[in-house]
DOKE-309275 format. One record per residue (C-alpha): residue in three letters; x, y, z. Coordinates in steps of 0.001 Angstrom, whole numbers, padded with zeros to 6 digits, always signed. Example, Ala and Ser with C-alpha at 12.3 -4.5 7.8 and 13.67 -1.06 7.14 Angstrom:
<recs>
Ala+012300-004500+007800 Ser+013670-001060+007140 
</recs>
This chain:
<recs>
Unk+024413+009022-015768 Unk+025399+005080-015859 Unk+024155+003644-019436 Unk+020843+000908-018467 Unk+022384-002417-019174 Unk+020458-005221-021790 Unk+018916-003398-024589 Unk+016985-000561-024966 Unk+013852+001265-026844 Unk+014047+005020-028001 Unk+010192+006250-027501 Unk+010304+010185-028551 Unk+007563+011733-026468 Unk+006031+014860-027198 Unk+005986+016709-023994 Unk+004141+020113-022806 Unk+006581+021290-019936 Unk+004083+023953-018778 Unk+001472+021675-018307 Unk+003487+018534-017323 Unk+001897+016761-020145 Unk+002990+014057-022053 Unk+000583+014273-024940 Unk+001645+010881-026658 Unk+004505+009232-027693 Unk+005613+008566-031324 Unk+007101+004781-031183 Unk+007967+001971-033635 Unk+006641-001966-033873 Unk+009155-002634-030921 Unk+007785-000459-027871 Unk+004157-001243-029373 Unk+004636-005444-029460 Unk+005803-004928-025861 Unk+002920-003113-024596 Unk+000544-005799-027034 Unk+002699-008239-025344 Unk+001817-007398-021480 Unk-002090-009106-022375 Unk-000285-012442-022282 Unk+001098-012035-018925 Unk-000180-014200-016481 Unk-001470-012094-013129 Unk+000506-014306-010633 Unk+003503-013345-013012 Unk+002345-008725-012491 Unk+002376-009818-008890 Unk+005763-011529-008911 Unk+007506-008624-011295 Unk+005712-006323-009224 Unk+007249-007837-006106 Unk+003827-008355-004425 Unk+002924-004440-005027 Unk+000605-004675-007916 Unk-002197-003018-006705 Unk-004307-005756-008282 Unk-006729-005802-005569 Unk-006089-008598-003453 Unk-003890-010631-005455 Unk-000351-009604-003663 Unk-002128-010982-000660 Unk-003324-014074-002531 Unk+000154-015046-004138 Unk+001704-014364-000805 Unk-000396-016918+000849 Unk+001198-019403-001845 Unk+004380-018819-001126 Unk+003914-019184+002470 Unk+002021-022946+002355 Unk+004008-025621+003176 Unk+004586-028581+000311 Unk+002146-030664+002215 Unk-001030-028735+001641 Unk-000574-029456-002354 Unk-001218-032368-004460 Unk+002080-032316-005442 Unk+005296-030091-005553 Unk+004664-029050-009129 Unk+001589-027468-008207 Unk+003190-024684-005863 Unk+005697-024252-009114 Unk+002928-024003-010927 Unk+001348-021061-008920 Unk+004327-019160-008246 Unk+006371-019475-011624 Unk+003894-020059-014034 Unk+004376-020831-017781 Unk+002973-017957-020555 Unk+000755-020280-023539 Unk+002566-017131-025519 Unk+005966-017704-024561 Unk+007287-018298-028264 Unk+006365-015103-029266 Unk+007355-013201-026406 Unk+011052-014441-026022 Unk+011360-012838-029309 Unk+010678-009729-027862 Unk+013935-007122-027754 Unk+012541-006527-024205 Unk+010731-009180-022619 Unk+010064-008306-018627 Unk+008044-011670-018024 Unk+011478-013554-018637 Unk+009706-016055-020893 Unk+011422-018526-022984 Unk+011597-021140-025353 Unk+009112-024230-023738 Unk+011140-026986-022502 Unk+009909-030405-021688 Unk+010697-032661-018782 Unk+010779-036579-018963 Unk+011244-039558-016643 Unk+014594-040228-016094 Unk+014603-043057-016377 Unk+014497-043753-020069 Unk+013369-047195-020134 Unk+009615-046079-018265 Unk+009026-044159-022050 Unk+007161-046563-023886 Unk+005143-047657-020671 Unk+004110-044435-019658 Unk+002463-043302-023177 Unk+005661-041459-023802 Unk+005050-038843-021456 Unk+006222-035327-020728 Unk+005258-032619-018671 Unk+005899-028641-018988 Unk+006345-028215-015316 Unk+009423-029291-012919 Unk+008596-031639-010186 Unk+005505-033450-012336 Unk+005411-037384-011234 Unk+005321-040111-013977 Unk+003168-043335-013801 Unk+006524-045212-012361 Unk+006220-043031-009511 Unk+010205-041239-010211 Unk+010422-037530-011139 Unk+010386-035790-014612 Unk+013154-034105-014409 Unk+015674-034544-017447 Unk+015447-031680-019664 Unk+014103-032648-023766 Unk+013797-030294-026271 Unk+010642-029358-027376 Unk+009527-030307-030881 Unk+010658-027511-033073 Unk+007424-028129-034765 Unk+005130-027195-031567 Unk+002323-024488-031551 Unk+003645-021252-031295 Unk+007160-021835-032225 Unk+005849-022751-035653 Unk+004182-019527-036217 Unk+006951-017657-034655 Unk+009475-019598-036992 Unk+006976-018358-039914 Unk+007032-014241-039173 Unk+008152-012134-042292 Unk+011494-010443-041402 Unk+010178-007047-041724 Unk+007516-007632-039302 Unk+007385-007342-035109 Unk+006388-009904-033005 Unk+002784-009194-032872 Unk+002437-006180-035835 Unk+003030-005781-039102 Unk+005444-004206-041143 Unk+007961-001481-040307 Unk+004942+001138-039299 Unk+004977+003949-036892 Unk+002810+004236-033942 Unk+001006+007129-031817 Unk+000659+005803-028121 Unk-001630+008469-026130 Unk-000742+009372-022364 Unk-003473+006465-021920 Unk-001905+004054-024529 Unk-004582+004140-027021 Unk-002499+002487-030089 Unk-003209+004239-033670 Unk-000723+004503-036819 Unk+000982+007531-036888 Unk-000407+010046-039226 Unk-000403+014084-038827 Unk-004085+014087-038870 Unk-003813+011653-035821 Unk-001377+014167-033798 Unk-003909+017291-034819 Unk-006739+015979-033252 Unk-004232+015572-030077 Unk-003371+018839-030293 Unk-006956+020090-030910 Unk-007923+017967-027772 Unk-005126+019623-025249 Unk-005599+023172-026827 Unk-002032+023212-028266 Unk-001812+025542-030835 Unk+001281+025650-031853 Unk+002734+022400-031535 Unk+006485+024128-031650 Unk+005576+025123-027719 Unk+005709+021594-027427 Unk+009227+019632-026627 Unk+010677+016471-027932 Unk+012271+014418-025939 Unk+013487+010699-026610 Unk+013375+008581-023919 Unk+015286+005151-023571 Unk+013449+002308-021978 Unk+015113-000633-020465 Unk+013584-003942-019014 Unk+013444-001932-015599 Unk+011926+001202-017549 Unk+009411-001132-018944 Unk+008610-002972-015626 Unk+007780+000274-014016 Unk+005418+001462-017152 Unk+003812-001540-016101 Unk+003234-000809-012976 Unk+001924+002590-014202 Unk-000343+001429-016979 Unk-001852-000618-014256 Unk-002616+002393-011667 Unk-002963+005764-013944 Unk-004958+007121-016887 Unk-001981+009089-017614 Unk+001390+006599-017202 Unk+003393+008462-019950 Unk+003188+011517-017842 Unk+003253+009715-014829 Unk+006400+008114-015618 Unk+008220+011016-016875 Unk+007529+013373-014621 Unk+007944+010749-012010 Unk+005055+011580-010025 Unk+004485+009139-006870 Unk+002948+005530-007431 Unk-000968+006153-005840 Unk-001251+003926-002911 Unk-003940+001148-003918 Unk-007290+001447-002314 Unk-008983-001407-003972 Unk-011635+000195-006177 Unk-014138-002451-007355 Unk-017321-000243-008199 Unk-016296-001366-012446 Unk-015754-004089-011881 Unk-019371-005497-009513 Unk-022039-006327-012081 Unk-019525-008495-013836 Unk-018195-010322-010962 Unk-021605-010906-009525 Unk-024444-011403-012879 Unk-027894-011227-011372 Unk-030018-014591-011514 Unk-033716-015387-011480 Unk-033136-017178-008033 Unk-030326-016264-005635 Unk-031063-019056-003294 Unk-031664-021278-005982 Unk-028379-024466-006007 Unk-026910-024795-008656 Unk-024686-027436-010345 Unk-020846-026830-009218 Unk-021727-023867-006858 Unk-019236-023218-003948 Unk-020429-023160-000431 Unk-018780-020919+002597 Unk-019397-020587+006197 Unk-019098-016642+007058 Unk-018592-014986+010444 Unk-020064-011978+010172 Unk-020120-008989+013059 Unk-023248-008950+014977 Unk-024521-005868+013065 Unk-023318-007752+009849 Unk-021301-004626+008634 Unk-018046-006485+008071 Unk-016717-010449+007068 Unk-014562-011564+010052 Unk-013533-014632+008231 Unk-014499-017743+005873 Unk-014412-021297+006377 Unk-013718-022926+002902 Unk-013432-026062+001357 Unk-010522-027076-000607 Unk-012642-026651-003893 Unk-012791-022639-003006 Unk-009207-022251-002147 Unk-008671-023939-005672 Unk-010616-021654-007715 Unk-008808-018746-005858 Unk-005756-020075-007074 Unk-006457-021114-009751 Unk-007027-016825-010659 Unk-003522-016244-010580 Unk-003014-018224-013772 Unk-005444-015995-015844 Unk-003452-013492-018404 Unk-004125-009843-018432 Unk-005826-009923-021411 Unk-008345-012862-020437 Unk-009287-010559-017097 Unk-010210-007645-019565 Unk-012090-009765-021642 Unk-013652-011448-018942 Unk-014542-008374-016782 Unk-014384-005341-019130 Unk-010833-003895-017697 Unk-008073-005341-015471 Unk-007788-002999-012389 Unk-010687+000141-012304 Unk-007523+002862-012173 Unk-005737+001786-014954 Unk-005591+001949-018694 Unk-004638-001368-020086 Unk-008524-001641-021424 Unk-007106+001049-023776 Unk-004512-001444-025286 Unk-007181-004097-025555 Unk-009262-002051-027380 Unk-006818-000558-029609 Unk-005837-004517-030848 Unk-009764-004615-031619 Unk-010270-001341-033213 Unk-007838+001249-034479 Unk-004570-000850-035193 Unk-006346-004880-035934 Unk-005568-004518-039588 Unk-001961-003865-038306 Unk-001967-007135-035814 Unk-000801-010436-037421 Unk-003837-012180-037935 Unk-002427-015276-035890 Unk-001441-013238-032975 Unk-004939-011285-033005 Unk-007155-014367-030355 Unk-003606-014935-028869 Unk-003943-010924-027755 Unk-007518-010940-027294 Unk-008131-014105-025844 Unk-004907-015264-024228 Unk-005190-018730-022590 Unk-003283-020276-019803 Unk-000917-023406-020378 Unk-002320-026654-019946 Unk-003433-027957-016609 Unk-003186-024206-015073 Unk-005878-021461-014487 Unk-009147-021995-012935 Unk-012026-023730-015016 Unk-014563-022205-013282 Unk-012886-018890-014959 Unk-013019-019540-018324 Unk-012851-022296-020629 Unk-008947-023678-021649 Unk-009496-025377-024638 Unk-006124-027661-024949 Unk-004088-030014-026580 Unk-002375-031754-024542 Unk+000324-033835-027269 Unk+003242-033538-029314 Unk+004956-035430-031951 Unk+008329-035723-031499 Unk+010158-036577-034968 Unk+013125-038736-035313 Unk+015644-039247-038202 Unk+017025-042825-038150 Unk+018459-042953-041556 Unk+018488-040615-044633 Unk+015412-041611-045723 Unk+013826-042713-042726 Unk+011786-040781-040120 Unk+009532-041863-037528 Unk+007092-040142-035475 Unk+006008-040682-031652 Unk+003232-039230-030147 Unk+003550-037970-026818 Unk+001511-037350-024312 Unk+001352-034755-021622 Unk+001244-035912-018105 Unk-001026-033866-015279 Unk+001092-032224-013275 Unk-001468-031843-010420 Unk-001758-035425-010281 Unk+000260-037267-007897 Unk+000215-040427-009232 Unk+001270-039496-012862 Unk-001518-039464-015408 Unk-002595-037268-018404 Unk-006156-036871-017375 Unk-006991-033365-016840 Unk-007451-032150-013412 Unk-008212-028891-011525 Unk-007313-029459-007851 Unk-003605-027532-006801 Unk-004162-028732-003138 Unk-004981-031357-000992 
</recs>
């Protein structure tokens, strides 16, 4: 068999052959800040990665519609960029990552290129290709980003012995439904006790070697089984999505004292229903409804769980979630713990009818002009939605 090129982690799985079991997998901080790290993935990202097979209800559908609109339909060119390659807020911890499937990197900034607009244009930037400036060109030189910015300071700050997200040099138990726990013998008894194994020398060990593809399709798994250790290596067949929303209902749709009551920011649609009203033909919508649509493609994993109790109703990522809260938080860097839990999108992206994105939108950008002399510019992000440059902040992706 043909080695998996790019790097690798060994994941030793305690398997029970009769039953086609995996009972759980014994892993280090590596394989666990990789599964911590899939909460910071954006959706439209799963669908991309996924190659429009997520199973994430409708949203293969919904990115696919992106990717099919024609530049005109958008405020501006960045905003389709936007959409379809989107920027994780957690991308400084994630390119540290020995396996990082969402390809993030390092943030780069773009600038007018024409260098004398700087000082007019409240020494803009912008995080996205494409983004106008107030002098109407392009931002498209490449800048480096402060080294002093956000994440990257906190990344630069990690203790050499820990992971990217955890703590330390532990071991981890991972259960067939990736509940997270330090490894301890009492831990893999009460497995045992749970499976009726008992005599855990029945059971085989096997080490299995994950790659970026590996990891891609444990994605996939964790996002459509209860059981995507076993499900992965056993191979058994992807189940073919049939949309299950019955979780997720009272969430999406909180009752109020007044259905027909109007209130302040609601959306309006025109429905044509069949005579007999048992199905939606179609909707007319306004551009402020298509918005919010996209504008769910932008949410992370993590914010969906938080938002909605669970991701997708057949999967176990909840489990993960929950384990960051509960059995392994005193193991989570305490500065990674709301990045986890509450992940946020990048500025100027998501949907604010979603969820809240609290943002700074500046940098300082520090210069040495002599030994002893440093100054320091502020600088100012620029809207990328907004076609005439500007830094104020904006919702609207299309026209």
């Amino acid at each position: 068999m043909a080695k998996p090129e790019g790097p690798t982690i060994g994941v030793k799985l305690s398997v029970d052959k009769e039953k086609k079991k995996v009972l759980f997998a014994e892993s280090n901080k590596e394989f666990v800040d990789v599964l911590f790290s899939f909460l910071t993935v954006l959706l439209d990202t799963i669908v991309r990665l996924l190659d429009k097979q997520s199973q994430l209800g409708c949203l293969d559908q919904l990115y696919k519609s992106v990717e099919d609109l024609n530049l005109e339909y958008f405020q501006t060119s960045a905003c389709k960029a936007m959409l379809l390659k989107p920027l994780n807020a957690a991308s400084g911890h994630c390119c540290r990552l020995k396996i990082n499937v969402d390809g993030s990197v390092p943030r780069v900034v773009y600038v007018c290129k024409d260098t004398r607009c700087s000082a007019l244009s409240d020494n803009a930037f912008s995080s996205f290709p494409g983004t106008i400036c107030k002098c109407g060109k392009v931002m498209e030189s490449i800048g480096q980003c402060p080294k002093y910015d956000g994440d990257t300071e906190t990344a630069a700050a990690t203790c050499s012995e820990d992971g990217v997200f955890v703590k330390g040099c532990l071991k981890f138990i991972v259960t067939d439904d990736l509940q997270v726990a330090p490894a301890s013998t009492s831990l893999m008894m009460s497995v045992f006790e749970k499976f009726g194994v008992l005599d855990p020398a029945v059971l085989e060990q096997q080490v299995l070697q994950f790659s970026s593809e590996k990891i891609t399709c444990l994605l996939k798994r964790l996002l459509t089984s209860k059981q995507p250790l076993t499900d992965h290596y056993f191979e058994a067949p992807v189940p073919q999505d049939d949309a299950s929303l019955e979780a997720l209902v009272q969430n999406l749709h909180p009752k109020q004292e007044n259905e027909d009551q109007e209130m302040p920011g609601n959306l309006k649609i025109r429905v044509l229903l069949t005579k007999d009203n048992s199905a939606l033909l179609y909707a007319e919508v306004g551009v402020d409804f298509v918005d919010s649509l996209f504008g769910l493609l932008s949410i992370p994993l993590g914010s969906a769980i938080k938002l909605y109790g669970q991701c997708s109703a057949k999967g176990c990522l909840g489990n993960v979630y929950m384990s960051i809260d509960g059995s392994v938080q005193v193991f989570v860097r305490e500065e990674c713990q709301s990045l986890l839990l509450d992940p946020k999108s990048l500025g100027f992206s998501g949907c604010s009818r979603c969820h809240d994105i609290p943002y700074k939108n500046s940098l300082r950008r520090y210069e040495a002009f002599c030994a002893n002399t440093v100054k320091s510019i502020k600088l100012c992000e620029a809207n990328p939605k907004e076609p005439n440059g500007g830094s104020e902040k904006g919702e609207v992706y299309c026209n």
